[in-house]
Backbone as numpy.savetxt, mean C-alpha at the origin, in Angstrom:
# Nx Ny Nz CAx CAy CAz Cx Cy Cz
3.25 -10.48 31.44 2.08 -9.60 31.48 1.79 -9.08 30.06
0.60 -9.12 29.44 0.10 -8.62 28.18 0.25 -7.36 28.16
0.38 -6.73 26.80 0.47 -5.12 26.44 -0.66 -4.77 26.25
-1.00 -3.48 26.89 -2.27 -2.69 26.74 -2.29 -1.52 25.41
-2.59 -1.72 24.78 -2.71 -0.64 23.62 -4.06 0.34 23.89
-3.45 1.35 23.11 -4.03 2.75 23.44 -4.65 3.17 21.83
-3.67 2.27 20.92 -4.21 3.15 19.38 -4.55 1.94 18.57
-6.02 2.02 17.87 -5.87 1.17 16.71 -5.65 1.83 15.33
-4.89 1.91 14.84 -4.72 2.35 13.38 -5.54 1.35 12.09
-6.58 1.96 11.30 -7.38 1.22 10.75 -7.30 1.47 9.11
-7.02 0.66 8.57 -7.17 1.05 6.98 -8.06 -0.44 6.02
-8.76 0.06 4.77 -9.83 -0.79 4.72 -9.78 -0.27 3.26
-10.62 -1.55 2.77 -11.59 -0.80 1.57 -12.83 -0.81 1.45
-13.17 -0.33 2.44 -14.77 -0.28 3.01 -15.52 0.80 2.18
-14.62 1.59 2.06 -14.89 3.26 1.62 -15.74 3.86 2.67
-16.31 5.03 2.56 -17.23 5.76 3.56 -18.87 6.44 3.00
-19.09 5.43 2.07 -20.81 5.77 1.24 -21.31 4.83 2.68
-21.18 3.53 2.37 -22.00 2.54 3.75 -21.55 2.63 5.04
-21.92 1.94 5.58 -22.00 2.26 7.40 -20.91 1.80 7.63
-20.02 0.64 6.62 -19.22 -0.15 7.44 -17.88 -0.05 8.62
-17.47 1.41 8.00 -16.34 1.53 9.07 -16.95 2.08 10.19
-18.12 3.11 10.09 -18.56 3.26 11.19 -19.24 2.45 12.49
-19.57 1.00 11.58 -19.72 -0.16 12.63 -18.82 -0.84 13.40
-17.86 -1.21 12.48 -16.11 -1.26 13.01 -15.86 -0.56 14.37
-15.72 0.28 13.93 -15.43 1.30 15.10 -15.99 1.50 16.20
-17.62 2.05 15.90 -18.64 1.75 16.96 -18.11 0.03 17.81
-18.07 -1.13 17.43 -17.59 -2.20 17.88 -16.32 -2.26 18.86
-15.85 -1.64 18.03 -14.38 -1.18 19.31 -14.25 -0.87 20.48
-14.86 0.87 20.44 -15.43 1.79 21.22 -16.50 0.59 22.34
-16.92 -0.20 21.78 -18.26 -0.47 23.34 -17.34 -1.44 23.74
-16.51 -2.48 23.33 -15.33 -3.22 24.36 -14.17 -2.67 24.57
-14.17 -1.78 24.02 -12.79 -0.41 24.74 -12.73 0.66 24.75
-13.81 1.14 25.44 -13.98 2.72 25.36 -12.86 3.76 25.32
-11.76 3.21 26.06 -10.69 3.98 26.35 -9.66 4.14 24.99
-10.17 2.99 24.24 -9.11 3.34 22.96 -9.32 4.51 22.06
-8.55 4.81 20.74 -8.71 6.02 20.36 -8.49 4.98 18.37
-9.48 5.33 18.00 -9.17 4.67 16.66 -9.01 5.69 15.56
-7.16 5.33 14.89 -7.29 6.38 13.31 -7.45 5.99 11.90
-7.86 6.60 11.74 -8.54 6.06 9.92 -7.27 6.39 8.88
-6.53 5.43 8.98 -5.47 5.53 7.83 -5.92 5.45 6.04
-6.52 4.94 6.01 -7.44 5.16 4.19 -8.65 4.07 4.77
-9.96 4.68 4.29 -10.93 3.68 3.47 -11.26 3.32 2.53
-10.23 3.91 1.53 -10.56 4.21 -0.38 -9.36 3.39 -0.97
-9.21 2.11 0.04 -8.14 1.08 -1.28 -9.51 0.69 -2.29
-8.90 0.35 -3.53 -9.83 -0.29 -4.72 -10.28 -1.57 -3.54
-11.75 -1.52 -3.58 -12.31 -2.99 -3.39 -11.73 -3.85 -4.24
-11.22 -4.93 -3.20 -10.70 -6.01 -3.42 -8.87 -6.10 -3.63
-8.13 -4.99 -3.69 -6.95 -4.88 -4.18 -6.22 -5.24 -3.15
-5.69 -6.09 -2.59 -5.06 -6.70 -1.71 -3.72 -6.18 -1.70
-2.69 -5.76 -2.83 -1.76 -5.48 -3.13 -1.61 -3.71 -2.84
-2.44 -3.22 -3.42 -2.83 -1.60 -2.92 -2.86 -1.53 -1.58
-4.00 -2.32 -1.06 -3.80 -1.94 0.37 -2.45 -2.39 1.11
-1.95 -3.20 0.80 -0.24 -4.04 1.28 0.91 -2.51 1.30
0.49 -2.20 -0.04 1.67 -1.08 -0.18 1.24 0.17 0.67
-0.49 0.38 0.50 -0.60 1.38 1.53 0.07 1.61 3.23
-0.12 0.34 3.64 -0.18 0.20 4.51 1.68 -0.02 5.10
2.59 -0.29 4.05 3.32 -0.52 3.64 4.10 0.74 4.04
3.53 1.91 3.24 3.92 3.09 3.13 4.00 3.88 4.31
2.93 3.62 4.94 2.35 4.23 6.33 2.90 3.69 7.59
3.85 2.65 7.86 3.90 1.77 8.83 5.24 2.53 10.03
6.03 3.30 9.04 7.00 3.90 9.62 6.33 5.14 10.61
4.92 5.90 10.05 4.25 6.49 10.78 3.10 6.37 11.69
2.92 5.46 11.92 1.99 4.51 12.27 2.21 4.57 13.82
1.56 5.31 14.93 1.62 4.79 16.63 1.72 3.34 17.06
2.67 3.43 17.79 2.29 2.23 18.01 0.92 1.97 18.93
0.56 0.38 18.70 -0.51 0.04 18.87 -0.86 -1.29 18.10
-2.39 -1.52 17.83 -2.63 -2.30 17.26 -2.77 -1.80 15.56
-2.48 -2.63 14.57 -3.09 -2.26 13.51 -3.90 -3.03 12.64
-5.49 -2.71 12.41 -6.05 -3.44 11.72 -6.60 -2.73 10.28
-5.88 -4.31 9.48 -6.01 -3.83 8.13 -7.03 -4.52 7.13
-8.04 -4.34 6.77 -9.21 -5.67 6.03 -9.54 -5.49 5.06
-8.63 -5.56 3.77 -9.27 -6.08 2.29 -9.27 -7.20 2.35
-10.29 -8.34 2.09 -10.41 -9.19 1.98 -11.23 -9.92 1.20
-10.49 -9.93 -0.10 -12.00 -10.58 -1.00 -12.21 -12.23 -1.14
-11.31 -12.46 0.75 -12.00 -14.03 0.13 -12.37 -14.56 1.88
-13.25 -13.14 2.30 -13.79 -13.63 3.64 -14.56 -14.34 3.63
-15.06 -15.07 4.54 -15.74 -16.16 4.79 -15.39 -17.31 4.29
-14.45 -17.68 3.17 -13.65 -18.82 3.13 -12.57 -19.46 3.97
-11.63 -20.22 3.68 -11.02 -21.09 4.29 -9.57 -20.42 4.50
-9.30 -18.97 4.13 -8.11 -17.98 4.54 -8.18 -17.79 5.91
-7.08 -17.31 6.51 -7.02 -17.28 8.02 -7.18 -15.83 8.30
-7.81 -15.74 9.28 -7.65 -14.87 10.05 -7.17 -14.60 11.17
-5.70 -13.86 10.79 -4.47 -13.38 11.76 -4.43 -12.49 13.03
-3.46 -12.66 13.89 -3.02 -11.54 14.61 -1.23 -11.98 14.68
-0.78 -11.05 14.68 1.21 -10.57 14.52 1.46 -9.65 15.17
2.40 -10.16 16.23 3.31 -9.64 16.46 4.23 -8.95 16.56
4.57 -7.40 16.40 6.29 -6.99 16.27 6.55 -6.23 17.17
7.86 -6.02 16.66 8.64 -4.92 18.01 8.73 -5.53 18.92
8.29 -6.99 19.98 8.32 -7.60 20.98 7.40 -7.14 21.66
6.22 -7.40 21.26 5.29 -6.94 21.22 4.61 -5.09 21.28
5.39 -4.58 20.76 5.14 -3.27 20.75 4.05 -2.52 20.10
3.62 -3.40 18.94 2.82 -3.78 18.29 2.04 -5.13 17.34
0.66 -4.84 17.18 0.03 -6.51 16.87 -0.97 -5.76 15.35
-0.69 -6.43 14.32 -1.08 -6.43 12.89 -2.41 -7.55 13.23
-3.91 -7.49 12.63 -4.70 -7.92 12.58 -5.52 -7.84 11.15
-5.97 -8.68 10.93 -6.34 -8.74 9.38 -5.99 -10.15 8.49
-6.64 -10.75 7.80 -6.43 -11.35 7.30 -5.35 -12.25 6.28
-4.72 -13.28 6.37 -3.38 -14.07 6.22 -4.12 -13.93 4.47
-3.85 -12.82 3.89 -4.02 -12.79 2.46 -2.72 -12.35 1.81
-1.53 -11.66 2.52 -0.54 -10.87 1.54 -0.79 -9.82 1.82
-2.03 -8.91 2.46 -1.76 -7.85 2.84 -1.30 -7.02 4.56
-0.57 -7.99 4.75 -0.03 -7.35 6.15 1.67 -7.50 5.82
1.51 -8.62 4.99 3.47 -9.32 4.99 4.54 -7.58 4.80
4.07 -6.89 4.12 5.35 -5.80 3.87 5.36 -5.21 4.98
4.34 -4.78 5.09 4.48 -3.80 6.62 5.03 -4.53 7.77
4.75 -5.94 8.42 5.57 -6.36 9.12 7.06 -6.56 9.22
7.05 -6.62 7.92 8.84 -6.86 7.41 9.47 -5.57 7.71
8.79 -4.07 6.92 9.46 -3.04 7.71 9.07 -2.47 9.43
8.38 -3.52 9.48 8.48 -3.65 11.50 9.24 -4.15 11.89
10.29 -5.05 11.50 11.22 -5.57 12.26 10.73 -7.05 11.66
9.86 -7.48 11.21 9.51 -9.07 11.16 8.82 -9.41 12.36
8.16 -10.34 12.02 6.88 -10.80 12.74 7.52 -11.86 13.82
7.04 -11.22 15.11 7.03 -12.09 16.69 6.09 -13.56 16.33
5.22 -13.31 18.07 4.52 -14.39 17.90 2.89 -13.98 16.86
2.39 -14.83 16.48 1.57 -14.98 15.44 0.36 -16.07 16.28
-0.35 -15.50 15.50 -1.99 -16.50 16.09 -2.87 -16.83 14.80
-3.83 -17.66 14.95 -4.88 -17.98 14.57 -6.17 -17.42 14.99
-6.99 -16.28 14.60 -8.76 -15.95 15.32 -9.12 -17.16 15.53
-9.10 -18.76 16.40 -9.52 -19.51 16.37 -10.59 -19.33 17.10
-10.33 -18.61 18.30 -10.99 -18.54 19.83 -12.53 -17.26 19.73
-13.61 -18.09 19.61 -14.67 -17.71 18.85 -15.24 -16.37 20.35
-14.58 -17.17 21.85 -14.98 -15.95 22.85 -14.44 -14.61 22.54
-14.28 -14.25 22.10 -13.36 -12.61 21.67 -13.49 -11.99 20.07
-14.92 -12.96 19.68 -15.33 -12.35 18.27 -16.97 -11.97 18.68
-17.68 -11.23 17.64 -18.85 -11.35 17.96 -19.98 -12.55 17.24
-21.07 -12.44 17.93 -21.73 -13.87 17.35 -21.78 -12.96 15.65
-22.08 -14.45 14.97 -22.16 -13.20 13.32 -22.97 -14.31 12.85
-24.50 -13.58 12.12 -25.75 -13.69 11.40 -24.84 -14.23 9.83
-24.06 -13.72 9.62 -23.39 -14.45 8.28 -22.19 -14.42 8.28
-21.18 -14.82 7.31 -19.95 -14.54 7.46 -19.15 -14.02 6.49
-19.86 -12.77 6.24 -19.33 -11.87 5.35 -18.74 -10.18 5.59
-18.58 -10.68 7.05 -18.06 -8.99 7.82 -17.37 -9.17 8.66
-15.94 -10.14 8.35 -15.04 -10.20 9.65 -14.53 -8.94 10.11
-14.63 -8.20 9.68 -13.64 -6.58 10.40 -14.82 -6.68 11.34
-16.67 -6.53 11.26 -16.80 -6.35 12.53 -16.94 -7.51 13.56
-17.11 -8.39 12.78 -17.63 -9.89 13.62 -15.97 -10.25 14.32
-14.93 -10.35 13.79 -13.55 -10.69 14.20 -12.55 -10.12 14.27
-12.34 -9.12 13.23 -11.10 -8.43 13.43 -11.14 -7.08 14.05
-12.06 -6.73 14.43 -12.51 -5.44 14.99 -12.97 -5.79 16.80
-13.20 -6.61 16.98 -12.75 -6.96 18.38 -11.95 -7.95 18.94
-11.61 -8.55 18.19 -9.99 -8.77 18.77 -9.37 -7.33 18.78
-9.41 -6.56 17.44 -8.47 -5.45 18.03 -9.01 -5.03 19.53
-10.10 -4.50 19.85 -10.59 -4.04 20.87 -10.07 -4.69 22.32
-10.10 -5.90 21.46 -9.89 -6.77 23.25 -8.13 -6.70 23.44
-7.25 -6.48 22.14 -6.22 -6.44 22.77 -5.71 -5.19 23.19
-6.81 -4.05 22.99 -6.60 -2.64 23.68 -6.80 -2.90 25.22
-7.66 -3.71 25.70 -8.10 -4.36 27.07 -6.86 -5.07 27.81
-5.71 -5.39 26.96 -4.83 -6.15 27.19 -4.86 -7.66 27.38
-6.18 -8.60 26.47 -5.80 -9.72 26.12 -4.45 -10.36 25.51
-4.11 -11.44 25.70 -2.70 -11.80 25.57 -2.98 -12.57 23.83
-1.94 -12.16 23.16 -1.93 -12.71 22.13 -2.50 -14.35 22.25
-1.78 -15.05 22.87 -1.81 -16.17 23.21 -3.30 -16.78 23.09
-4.59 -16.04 23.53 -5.77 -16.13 24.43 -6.65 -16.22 23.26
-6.39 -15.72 21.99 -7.11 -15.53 20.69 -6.92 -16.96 19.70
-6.61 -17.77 20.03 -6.66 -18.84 19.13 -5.20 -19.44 19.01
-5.09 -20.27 18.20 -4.16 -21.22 17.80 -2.59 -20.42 17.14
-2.05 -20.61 17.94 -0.66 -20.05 17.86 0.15 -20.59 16.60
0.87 -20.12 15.71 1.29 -20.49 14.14 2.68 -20.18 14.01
3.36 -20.70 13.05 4.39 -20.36 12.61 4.60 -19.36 11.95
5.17 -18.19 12.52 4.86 -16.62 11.58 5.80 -16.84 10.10
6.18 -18.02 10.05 7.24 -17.96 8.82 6.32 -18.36 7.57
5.42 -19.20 8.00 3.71 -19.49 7.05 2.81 -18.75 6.89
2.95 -17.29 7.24 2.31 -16.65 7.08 2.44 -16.28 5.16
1.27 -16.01 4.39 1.14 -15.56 3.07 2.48 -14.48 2.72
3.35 -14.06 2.30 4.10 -13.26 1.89 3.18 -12.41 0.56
3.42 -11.06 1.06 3.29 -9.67 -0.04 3.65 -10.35 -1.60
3.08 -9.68 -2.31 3.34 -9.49 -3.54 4.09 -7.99 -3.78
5.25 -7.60 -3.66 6.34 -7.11 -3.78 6.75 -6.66 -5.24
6.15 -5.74 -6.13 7.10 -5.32 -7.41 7.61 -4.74 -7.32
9.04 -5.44 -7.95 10.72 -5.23 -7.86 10.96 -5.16 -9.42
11.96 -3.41 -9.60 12.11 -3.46 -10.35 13.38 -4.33 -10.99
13.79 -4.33 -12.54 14.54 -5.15 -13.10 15.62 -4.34 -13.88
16.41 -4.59 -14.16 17.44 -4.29 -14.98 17.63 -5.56 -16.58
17.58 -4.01 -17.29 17.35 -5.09 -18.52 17.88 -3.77 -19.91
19.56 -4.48 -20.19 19.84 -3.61 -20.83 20.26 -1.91 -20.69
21.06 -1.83 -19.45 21.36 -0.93 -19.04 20.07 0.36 -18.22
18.86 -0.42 -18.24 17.48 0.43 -18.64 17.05 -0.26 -17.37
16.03 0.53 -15.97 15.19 0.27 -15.12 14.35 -0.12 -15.16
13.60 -1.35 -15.48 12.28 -1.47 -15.99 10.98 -1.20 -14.60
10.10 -0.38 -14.38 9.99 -0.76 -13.38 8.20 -0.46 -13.55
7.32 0.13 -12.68 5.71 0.23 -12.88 5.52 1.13 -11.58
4.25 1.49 -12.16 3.31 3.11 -11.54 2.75 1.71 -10.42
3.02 2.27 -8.73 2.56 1.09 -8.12 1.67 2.26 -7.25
1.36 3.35 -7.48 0.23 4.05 -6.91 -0.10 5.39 -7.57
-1.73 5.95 -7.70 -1.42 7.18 -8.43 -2.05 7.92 -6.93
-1.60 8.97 -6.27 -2.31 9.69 -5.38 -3.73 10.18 -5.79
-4.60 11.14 -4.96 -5.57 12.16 -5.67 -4.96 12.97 -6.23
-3.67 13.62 -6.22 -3.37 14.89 -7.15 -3.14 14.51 -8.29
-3.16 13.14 -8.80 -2.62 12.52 -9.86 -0.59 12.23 -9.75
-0.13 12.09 -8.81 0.90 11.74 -8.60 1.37 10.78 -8.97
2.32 9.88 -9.80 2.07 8.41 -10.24 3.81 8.18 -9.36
3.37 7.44 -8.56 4.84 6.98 -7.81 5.33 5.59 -8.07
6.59 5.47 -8.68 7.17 4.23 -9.14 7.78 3.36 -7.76
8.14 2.07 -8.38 8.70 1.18 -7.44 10.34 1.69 -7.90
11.03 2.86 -7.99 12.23 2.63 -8.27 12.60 4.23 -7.12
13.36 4.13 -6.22 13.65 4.76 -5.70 15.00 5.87 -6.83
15.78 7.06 -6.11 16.89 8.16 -6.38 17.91 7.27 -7.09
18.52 6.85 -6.02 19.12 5.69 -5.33 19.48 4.69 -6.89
18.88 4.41 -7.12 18.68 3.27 -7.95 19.08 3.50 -9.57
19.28 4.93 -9.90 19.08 5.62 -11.18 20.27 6.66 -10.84
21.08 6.96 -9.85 22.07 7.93 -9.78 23.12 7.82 -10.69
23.63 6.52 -11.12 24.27 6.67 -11.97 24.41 6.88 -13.63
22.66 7.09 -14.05 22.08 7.63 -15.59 21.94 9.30 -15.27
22.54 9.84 -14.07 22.42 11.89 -14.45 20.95 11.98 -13.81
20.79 13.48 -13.84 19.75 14.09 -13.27 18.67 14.61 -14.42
18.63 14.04 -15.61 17.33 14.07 -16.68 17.96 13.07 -17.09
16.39 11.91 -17.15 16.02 10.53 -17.34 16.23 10.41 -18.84
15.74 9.35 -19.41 15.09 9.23 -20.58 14.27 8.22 -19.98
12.50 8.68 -20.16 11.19 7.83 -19.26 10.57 6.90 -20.41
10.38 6.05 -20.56 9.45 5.36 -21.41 8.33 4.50 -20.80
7.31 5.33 -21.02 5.71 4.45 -20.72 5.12 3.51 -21.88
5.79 2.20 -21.56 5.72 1.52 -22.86 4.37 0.48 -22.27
4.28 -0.67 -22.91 3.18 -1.94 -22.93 2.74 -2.06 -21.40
1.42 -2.72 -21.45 0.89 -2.40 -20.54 0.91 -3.89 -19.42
1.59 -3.58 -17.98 1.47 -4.69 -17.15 0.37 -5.28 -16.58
0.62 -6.52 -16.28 -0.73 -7.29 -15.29 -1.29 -6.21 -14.51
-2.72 -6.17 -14.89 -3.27 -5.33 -13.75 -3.55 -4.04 -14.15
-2.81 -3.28 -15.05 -2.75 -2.06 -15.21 -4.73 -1.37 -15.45
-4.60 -0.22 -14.90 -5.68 0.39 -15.30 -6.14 0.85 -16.48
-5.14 1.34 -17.64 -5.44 1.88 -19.03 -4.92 1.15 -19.74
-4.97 1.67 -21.28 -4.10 0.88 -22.21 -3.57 2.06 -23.47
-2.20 2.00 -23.53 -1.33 3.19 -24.01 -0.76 2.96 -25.16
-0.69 3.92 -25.84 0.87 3.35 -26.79 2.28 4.23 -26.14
3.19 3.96 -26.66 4.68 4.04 -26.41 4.38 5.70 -26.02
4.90 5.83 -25.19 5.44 7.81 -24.55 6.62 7.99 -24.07
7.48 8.63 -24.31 8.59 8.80 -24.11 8.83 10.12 -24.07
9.67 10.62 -22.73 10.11 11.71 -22.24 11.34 11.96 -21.19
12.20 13.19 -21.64 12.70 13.37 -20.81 13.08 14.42 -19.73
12.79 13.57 -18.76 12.24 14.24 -16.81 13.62 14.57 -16.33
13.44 15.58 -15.53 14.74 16.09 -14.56 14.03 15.32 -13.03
15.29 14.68 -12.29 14.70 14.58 -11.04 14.72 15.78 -10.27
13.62 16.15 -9.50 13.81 17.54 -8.93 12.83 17.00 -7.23
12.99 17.98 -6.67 12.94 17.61 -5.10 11.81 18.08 -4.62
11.56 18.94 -5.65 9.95 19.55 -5.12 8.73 19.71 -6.69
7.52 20.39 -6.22 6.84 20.38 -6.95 7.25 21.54 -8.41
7.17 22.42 -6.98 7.85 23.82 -7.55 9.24 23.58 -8.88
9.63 22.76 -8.42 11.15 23.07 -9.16 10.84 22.28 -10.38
9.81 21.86 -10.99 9.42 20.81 -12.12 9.32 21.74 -13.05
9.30 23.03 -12.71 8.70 24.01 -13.74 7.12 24.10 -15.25
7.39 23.80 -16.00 6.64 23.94 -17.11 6.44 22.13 -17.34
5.49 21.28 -17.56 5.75 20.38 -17.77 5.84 19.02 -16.96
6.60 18.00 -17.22 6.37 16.73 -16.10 7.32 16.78 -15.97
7.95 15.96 -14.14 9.39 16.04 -13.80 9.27 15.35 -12.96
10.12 14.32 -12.60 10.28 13.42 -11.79 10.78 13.80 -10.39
9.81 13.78 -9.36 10.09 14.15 -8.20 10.66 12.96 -6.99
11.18 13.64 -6.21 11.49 12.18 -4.96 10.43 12.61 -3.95
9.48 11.71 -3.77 8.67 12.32 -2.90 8.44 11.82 -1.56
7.32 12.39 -1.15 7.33 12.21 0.93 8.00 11.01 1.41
8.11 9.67 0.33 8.39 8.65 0.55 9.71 7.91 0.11
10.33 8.49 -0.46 11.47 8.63 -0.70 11.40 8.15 -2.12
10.91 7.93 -3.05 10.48 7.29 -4.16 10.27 8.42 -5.33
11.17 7.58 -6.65 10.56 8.75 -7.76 9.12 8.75 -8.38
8.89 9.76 -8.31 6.85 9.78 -8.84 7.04 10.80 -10.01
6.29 10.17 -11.08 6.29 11.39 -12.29 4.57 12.36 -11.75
5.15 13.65 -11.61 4.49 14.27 -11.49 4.54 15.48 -12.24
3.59 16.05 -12.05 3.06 17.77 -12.86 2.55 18.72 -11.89
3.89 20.22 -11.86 2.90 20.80 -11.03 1.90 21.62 -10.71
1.20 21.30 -9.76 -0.34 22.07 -10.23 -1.18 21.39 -10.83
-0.99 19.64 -10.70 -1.43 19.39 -12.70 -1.77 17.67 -12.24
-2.26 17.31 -13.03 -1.95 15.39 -12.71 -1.17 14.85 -13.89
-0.40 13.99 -13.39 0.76 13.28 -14.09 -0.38 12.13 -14.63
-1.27 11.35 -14.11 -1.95 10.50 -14.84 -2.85 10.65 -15.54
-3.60 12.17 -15.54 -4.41 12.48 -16.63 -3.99 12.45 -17.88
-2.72 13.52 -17.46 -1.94 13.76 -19.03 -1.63 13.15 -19.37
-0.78 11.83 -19.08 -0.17 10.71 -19.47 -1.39 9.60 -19.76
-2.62 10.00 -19.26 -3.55 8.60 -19.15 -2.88 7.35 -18.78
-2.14 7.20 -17.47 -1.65 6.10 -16.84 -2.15 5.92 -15.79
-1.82 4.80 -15.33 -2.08 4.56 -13.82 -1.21 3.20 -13.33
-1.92 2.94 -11.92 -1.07 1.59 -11.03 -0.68 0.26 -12.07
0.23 0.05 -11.82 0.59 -1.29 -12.90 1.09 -1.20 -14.57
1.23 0.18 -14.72 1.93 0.64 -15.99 3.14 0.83 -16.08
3.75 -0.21 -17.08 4.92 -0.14 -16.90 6.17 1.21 -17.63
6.88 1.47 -16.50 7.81 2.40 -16.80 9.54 2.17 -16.95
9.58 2.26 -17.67 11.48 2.34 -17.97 12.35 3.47 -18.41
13.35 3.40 -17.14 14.37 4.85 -16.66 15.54 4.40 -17.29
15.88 5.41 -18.41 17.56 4.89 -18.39 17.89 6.40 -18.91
19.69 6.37 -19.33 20.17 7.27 -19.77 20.05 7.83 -20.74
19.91 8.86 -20.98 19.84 9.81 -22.67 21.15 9.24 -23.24
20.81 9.32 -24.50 21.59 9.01 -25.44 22.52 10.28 -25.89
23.40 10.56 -26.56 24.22 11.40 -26.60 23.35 12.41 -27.45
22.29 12.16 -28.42 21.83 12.61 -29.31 20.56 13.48 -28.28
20.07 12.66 -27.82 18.89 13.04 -26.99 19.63 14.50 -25.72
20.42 14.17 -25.38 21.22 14.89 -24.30 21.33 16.50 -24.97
21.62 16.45 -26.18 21.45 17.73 -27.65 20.35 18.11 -27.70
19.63 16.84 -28.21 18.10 17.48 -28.69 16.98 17.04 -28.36
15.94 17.53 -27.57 14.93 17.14 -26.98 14.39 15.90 -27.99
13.83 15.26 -26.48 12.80 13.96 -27.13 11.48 14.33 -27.87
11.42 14.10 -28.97 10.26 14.04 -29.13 8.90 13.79 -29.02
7.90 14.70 -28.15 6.77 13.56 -27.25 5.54 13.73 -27.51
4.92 14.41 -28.34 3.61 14.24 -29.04 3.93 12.99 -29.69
2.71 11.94 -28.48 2.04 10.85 -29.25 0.66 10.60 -28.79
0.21 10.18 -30.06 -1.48 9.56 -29.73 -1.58 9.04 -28.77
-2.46 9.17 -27.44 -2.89 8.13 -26.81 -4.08 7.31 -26.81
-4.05 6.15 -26.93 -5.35 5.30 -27.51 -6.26 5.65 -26.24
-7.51 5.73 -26.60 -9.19 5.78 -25.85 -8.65 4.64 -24.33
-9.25 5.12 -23.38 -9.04 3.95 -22.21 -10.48 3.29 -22.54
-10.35 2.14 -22.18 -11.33 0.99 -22.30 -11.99 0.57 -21.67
């Protein structure tokens, strides 16, 4: 017997100036009135496939179960697939496009059950072009599997092991030193690294931070900054200045409180950061950290 879902959890980079999520939704609502749809972000960067991965990434542990549909897709209407997954045994079903942005979040679901193909054109709507699968396809399939359509019933059944895999930055070790990158900045200006507590316990509780050359992708362009951060647990306890917090997510984020960590720093997503130990000298005498930062471009 098929699972009836009650929640679609929706995240996009639709944003909320145009109609589009509100069509989405509206779409839902008239083949499943009974469902209840939540707006997990509409403000990934258009087109960032990787942003939305980690968003969604981030969110998955809080996430109802249900269905979840996720649609950056900057290569709809081409020859990419459009998915539905499996997890929990069926406890929940991931919908959205076989681009890399569903792979993390399934992985911290347990890994992906059975898997489909949108082949089965009865359970999409007719579509004037094919440049709006969230509402033409992925927005009622979700609907219909709130109705309790069977995975099965939606198209061509796949090997979930062929599914696209995430793009995943993992930090490195290089020279006793964390090399790692700003993989989100919040609105408060929060800049949260890919390097968890965990990972740095054995360099002490003040870093030595270096915001050096700039990675694939990055938003600005910097010269060398170097500082040294206390990890501290809250905002409050950062005192005067920047301080490396562990935040909601268990992850260190250079932040400021009261303040944005990426203004002051002029950084953002994809800037690379490296954590290591103070030097015996540095441990004595503060780092020196007035430096120029070059114009962003």
């Amino acid at each position: 017997m098929a699972n009836k879902y009650e929640t679609v959890s929706f995240l996009s980079d639709y944003g909320t100036r145009d109609e589009f999520v509100g069509v989405v939704k509206s779409v839902i609502y008239e083949i499943a009135p009974q469902s209840r749809v939540v707006d997990l972000t509409h403000e990934i960067e258009p087109f960032d496939v990787r942003a939305g991965s980690l968003s969604l990434a981030r969110s998955v542990s809080y996430i109802a179960s249900g269905v979840v549909l996720a649609v950056v897709d900057p290569g709809v209407g081409s020859s990419r697939r459009a998915v539905a997954v499996e997890v929990l045994d069926g406890k929940g079903v991931f919908v959205g496009p076989d681009n890399g942005l569903l792979a993390m979040a399934i992985a911290l679901a347990g890994g992906a059950g059975r898997a489909v193909c949108l082949t089965n054109t009865k359970y999409h709507l007719a579509s004037p072009g094919e440049t709006f699968a969230g509402r033409d396809i992925f927005g009622p399939v979700a609907a219909h599997l709130c109705n309790g359509v069977d995975l099965s019933e939606l198209g061509e059944m796949i090997d979930p092991a062929l599914l696209l895999p995430g793009v995943v930055p993992i930090p490195r070790e290089e020279k006793g030193a964390l090399h790692g990158e700003v993989t989100w900045v919040d609105r408060f200006g929060n800049c949260q690294l890919n390097i968890g507590p965990d990972e740095v316990a054995s360099m002490g509780e003040v870093l030595r931070v270096e915001i050096g050359s700039v990675l694939s992708g990055a938003s600005v362009s910097h010269e060398q900054v170097v500082r040294s951060l206390k990890i501290v647990r809250s905002y409050d306890a950062i005192g005067s200045g920047l301080g490396l917090v562990v935040d909601s997510y268990g992850m260190l984020s250079i932040c400021v409180d009261r303040g944005s960590a990426a203004r002051e720093l002029s950084i953002g997503q994809g800037d690379l950061v490296i954590l290591s130990r103070l030097t015996e000298t540095e441990q004595t005498k503060p780092i020196p950290t007035p430096v120029k930062i070059a114009p962003k471009r």
